[in-house]
N, C-alpha and C positions, 0 to 999 in steps of 0.2 A: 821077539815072539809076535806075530801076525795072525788076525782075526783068525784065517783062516786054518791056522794050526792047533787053534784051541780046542779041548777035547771038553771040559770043565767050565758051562756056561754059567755066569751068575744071576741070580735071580734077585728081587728084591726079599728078602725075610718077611714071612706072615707078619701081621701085629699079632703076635700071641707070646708066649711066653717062652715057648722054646722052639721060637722063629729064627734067630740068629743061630741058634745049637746045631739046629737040624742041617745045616748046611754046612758043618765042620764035617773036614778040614780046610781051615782057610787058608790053602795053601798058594803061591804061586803062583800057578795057572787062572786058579780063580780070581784072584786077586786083580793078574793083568784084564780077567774078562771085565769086572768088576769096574777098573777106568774108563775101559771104552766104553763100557754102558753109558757110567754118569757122564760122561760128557758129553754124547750124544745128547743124553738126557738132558741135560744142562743147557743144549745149545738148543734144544726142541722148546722147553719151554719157557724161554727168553724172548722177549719183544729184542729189536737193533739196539734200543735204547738200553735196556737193562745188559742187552749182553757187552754191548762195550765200558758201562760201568764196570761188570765184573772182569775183561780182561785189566782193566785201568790197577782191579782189586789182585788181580793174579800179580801179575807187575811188579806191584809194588811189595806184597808179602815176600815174592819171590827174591827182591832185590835186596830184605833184612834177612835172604836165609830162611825161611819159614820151612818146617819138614812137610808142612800138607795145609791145603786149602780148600773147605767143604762149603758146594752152596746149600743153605738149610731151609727150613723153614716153607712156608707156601710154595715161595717159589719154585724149591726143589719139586714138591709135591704138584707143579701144573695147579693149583690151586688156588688166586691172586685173588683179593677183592679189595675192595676202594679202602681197607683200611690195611692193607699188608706191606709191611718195610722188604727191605733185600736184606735175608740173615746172612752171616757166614761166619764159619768156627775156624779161627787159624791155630794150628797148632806150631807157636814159635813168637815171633816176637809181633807186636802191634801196630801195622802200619796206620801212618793218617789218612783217614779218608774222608776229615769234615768239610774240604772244598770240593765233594763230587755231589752230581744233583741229582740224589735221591735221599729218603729218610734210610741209614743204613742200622743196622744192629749185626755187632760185630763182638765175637767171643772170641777170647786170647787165653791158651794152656800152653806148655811148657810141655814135651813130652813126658814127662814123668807125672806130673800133675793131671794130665787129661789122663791117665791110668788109674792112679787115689780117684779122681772123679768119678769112673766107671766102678772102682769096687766099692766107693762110698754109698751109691748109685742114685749119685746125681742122672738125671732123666734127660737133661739136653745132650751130657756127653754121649749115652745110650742111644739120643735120637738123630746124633749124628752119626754114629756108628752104624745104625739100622737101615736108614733113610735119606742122609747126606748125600747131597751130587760131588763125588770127591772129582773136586779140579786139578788139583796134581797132590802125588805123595811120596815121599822122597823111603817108607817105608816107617814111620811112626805110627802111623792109623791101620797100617795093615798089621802091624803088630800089638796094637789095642784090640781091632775087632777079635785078632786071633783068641787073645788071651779072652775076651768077653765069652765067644764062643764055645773055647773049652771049658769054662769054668760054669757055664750059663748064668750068667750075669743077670740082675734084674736091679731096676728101678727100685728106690726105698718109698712106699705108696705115705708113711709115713712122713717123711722129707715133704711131701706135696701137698698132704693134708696142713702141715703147719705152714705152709707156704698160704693155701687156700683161705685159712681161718683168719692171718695176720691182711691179707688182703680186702677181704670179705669185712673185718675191720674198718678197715680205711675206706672202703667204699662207701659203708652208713654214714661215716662221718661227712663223709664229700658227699653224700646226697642232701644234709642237711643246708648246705649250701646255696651258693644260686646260681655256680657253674655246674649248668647242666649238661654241658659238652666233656666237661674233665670229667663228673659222675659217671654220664653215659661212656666213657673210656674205661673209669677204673671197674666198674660193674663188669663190663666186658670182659675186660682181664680176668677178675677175680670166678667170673663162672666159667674161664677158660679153667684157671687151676683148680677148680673144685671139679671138672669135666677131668683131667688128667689124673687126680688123687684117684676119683673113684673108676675110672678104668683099670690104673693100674693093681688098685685092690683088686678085683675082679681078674688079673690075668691079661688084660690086654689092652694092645702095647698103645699109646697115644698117636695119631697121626698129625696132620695140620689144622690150625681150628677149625676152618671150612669144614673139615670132615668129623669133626669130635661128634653133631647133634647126630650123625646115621649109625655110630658109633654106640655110643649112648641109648639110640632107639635102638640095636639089636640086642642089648644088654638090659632092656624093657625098664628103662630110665626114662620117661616120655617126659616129665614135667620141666627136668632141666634141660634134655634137650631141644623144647619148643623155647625153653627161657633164652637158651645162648644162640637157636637159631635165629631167634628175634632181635638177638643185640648186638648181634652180627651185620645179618640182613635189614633191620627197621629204623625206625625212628622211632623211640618207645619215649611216653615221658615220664615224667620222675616218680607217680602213681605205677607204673608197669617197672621202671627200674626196682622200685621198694619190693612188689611183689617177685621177682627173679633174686631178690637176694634172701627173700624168704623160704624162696625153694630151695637157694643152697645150703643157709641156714637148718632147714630140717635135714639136712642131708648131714653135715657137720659136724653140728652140737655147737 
């Protein structure tokens, strides 16, 4: 099937809740539009360097059999900043990639597992389904988003609150410290999943962190999203970290 025969363009899904529904049926047609997007996509917003990482990463999934290879996270989203790894979700077995030179974060399901994930509703499998640059797929993922789509699937907001809370945790602790480059990391993290928790309470869907704090500000969330655009963007120090985890804190419990 050829671009030009497709009748059935795909889109990317709203962040809303029945963003993915709304474009059922995911059938076929869409499906093949759906590859040529992402990889366009993929290839658009890749510097030389990242993108021959990711064939390196294609490669080698490809060569353990892998059913499907997503690029996730910022990158997917054109979204980069000085502190963004190369994600990617393989669905199949886990290739090595600790001798390529970037910082990578790499997710490994099982097709049937990355399915429990999505009905459990775990939120990355979700946000690869929504969002993901599918770099090739042999037909597992388009049988996940399928089933997501009919079923309308959602994130468990509860999953990410306790996710949030155990974080939020450990970030007090590590500010008590005197690494203040680990604080200022886990702070980061931790007002990422407390940005994700209360989105998803609210109906909608998480994007890449870069974009959680505009997220958040149209959801009239203003104090944490000046918190996380700060510890994104800034240099805060550990007076401003302690404050950002008090505004997650009242958010919390």
């Amino acid at each position: 099937m050829t671009a030009t025969t497709l009748t059935r363009t795909w889109r990317e899904p709203a962040a809303t809740r029945d963003g993915l529904a709304r474009l059922a049926p995911l059938d076929g047609e869409l499906w093949a539009s759906r590859l040529l997007t992402d990889r366009r996509c993929a290839t658009r917003q890749q510097t030389a360097d990242l993108a021959r990482i990711t064939a390196e990463v294609r490669s080698r999934a490809r060569h353990l059999g892998a059913a499907a290879l997503v690029l996730t996270g910022s990158t997917a989203r054109g979204r980069r900043s000085a502190v963004s790894d190369l994600d990617y979700h393989v669905i199949g077995a886990r290739p090595r990639l600790d001798d390529l030179p970037a910082e990578i974060d790499l997710y490994c399901d099982e097709p049937a597992e990355f399915l429990t994930k999505l009905e459990r509703g775990d939120d990355f499998a979700h946000w690869t389904v929504r969002h993901g640059c599918v770099l090739f797929d042999s037909g597992a993922l388009h049988e996940a988003a399928a089933y997501a789509a009919d079923r309308d699937l959602w994130p468990d907001p509860e999953r990410k609150l306790r996710q949030a809370r155990r974080a939020l945790d450990f970030a007090e602790r590590l500010l008590a410290s005197d690494d203040h480059a680990a604080s200022h990391e886990q702070v980061r993290g931790a007002l990422s999943l407390t940005a994700r928790w209360w989105l998803l309470a609210h109906d909608v869907f998480p994007l890449a962190r870069a974009e959680l704090p505009a997220q958040l500000a149209m959801l009239r969330q203003p104090a944490l999203a000046r918190a996380l655009q700060a510890a994104i963007h800034d240099r805060p120090d550990t007076e401003d970290l302690s404050a950002f985890l008090a505004v997650a804190r009242s958010l919390t419990g």
